[in-house]
C-alpha positions as CSV (number, residue, x, y, z in Angstrom):
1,X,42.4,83.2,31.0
2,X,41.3,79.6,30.9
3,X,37.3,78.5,31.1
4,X,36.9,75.4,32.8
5,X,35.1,73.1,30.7
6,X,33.7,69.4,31.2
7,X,32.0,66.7,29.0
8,X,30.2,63.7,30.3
9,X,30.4,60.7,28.6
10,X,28.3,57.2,28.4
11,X,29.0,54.2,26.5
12,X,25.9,52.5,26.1
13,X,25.9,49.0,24.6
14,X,24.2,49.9,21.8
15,X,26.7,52.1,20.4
16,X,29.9,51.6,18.9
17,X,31.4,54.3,20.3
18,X,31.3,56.5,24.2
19,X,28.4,59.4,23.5
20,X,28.6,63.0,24.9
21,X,25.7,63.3,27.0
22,X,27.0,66.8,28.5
23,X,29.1,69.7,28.5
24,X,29.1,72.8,29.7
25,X,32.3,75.8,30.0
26,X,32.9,78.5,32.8
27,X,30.5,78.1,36.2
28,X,28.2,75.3,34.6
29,X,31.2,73.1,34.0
30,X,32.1,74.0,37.9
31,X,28.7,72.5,38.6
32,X,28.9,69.8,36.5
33,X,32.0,68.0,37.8
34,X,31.1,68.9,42.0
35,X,28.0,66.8,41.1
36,X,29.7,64.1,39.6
37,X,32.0,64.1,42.4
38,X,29.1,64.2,44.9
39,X,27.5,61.2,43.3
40,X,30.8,59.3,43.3
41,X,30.9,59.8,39.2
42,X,34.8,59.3,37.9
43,X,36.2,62.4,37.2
44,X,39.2,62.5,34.9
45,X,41.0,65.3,33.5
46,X,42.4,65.7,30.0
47,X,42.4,69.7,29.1
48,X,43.1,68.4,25.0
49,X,40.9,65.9,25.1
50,X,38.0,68.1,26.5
51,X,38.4,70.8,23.8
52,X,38.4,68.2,21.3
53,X,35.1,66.8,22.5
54,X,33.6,70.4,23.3
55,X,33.6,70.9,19.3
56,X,30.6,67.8,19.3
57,X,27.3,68.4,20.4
58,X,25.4,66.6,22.5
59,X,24.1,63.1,21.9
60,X,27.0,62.2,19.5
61,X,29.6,59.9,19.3
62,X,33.0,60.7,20.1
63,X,35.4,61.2,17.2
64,X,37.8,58.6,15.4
65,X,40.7,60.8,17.2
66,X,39.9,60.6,20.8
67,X,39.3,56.5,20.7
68,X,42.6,55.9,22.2
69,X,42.9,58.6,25.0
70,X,39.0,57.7,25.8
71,X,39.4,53.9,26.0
72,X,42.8,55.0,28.4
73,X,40.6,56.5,30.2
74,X,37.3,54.2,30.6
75,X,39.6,51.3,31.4
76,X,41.6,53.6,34.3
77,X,38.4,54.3,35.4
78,X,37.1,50.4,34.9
79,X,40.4,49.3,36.9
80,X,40.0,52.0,40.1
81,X,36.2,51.7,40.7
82,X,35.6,48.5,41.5
């Protein structure tokens, strides 16, 4: 059985990387990504990207290992919401 899972990220211009600001598994996640949808939030799915970034807590950068699939993703996201 799969658990849905979701992580939020933010890449504030302090940082020198995207942090995880959320994540949740099972219902929570559910919740999580119907509210980002609802508030027009880019949802993007990437199953082994998410478990990778499920093993980090909250308020850390994301790991050496997920820079390339994330900055895929941020500039997918930068080139569709506009």
């Amino acid at each position: 059985m799969n658990i849905k899972q979701a992580v939020a990220l933010l890449y504030p211009e302090t940082k020198d990387a995207p942090v995880i600001v959320a994540k949740e598994r099972g219902d929570l996640a559910e919740k999580m990504i119907k509210l980002a949808q609802k508030y027009n939030v880019p949802v993007f799915e990437e199953s082994d990207t998410v478990n990778i970034l499920s093993l980090y807590e909250v308020g850390e950068c994301i790991p050496e290992e997920t820079y390339e699939v994330i900055s895929k993703i941020f500039a997918f996201i930068r080139r569709t919401v506009k």
